[in-house]
C-alpha positions as CSV (number, residue, x, y, z in Angstrom):
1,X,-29.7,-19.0,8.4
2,X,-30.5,-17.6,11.5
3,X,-29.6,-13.6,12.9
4,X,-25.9,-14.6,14.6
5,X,-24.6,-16.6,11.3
6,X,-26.3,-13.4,9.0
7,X,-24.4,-11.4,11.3
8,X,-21.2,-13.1,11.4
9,X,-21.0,-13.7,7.2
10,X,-22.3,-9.7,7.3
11,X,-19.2,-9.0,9.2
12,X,-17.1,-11.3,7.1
13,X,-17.7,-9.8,3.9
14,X,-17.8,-6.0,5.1
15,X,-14.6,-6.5,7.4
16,X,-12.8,-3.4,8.2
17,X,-10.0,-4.2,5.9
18,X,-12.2,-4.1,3.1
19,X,-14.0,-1.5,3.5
20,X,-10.2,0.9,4.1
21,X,-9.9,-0.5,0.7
22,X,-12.8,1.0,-0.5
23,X,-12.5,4.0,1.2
24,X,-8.5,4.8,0.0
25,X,-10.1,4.2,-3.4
26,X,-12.9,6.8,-2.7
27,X,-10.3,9.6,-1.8
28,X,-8.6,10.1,-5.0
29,X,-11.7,9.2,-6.7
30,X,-13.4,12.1,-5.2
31,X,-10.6,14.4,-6.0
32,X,-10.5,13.6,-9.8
33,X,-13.6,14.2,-9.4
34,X,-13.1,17.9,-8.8
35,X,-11.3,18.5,-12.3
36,X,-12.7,18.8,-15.7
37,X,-11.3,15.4,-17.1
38,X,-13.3,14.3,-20.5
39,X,-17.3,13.1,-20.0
40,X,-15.8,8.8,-20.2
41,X,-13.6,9.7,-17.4
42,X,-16.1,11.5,-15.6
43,X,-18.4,8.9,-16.3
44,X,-16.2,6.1,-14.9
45,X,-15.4,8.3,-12.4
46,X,-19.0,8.8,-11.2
47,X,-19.5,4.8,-11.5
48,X,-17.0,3.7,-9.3
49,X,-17.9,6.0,-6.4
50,X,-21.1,5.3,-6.4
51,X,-20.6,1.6,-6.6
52,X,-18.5,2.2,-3.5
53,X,-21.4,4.7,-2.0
54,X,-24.1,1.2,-2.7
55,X,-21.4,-0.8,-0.7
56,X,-20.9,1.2,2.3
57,X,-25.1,1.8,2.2
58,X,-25.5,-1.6,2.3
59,X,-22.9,-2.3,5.1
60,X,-24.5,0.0,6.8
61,X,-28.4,-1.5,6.5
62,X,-26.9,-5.0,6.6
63,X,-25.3,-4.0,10.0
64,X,-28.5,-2.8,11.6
65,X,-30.5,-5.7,10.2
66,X,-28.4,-7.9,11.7
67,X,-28.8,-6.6,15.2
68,X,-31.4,-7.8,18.0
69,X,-32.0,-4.0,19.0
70,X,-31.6,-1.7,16.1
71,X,-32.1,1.3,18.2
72,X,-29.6,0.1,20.6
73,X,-26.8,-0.6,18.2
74,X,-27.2,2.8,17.2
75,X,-27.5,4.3,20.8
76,X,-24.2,2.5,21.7
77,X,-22.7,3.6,17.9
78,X,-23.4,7.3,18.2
79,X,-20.7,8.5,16.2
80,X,-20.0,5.9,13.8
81,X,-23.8,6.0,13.2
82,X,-23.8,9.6,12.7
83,X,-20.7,9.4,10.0
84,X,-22.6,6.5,8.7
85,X,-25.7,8.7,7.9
86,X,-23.7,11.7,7.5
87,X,-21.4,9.6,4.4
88,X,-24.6,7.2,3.5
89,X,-27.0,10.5,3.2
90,X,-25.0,13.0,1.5
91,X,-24.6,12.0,-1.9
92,X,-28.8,11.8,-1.7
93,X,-28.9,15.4,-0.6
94,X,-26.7,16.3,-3.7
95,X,-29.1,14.6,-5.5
96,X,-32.3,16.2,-4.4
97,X,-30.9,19.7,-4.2
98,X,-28.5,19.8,-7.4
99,X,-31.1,21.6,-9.4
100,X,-31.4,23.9,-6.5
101,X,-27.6,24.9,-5.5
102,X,-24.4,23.3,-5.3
103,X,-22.6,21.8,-2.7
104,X,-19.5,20.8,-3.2
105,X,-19.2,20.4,0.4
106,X,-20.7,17.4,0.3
107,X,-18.1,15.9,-2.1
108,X,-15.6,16.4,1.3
109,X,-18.4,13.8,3.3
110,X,-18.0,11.4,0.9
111,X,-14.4,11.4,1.8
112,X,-15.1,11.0,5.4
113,X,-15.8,7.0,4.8
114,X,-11.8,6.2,5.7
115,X,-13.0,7.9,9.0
116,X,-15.9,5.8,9.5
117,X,-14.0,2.2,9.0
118,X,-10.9,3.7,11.1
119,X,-12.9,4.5,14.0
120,X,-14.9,1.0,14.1
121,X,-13.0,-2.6,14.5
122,X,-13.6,-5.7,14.2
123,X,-12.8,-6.1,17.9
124,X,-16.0,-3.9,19.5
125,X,-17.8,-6.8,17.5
126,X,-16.3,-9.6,19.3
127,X,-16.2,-7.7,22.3
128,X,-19.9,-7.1,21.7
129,X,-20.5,-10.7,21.0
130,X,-19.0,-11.6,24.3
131,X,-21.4,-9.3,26.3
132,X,-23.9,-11.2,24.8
133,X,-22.9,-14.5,25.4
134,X,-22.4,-13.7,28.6
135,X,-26.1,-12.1,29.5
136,X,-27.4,-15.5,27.7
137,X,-25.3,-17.7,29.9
């Protein structure tokens, strides 16, 4: 399998419609999170966003991988790179400085992922994979 056909089933599986999925299931997820429910809520709770936090880290690896010019794709992604890391980063912070203080700020990042796939379509990829069909033409 070469780079474009990674790329294209990369872009297949995380499509943007998917991923708003995930992230209308992360809002409310979040939020319960906030109240004292019992520890198998919690628990359940806790599993399901971060099984949706592994998903959008992997999109987000898998569609840097993917690319011919990592730095690039980020250069000409500023901001949805910067929510990417901001969303993708934050629940690591909360883990490496839990014992230290809380931030329950961070809980509100984790609810920026709707953000991230609203602000990125499908269509910049085609319109990206034109511009590069055309500089190899």
């Amino acid at each position: 399998m070469d780079k474009t056909e990674l790329k294209e089933a990369v872009y297949s599986i995380f499509s943007d419609t998917k991923m708003l999925i995930l992230a209308l299931i992360a809002v409310p997820v979040t939020v319960l999170e906030l109240f004292q429910l019992d520890p198998s809520s919690m628990l359940l709770l806790s599993m399901i966003d971060w099984v949706i936090w592994g998903l959008f880290f992997l999109e987000f690896i898998l569609k840097i991988v993917c690319e011919n010019d990592y730095t690039a794709y980020i250069r000409n992604n500023k901001a949805q790179s910067a929510l990417s890391i901001i969303i993708v980063g934050s629940p690591i912070v909360v883990i490496l400085t839990s014992n230290l203080i809380p931030f329950p700020i961070f809980g509100l990042a984790r609810a920026l992922r709707i953000f991230r796939v609203l602000g990125y379509s499908d269509e910049v990829y085609a319109k990206k994979k034109k511009r590069d069909a055309a500089k190899r033409a």
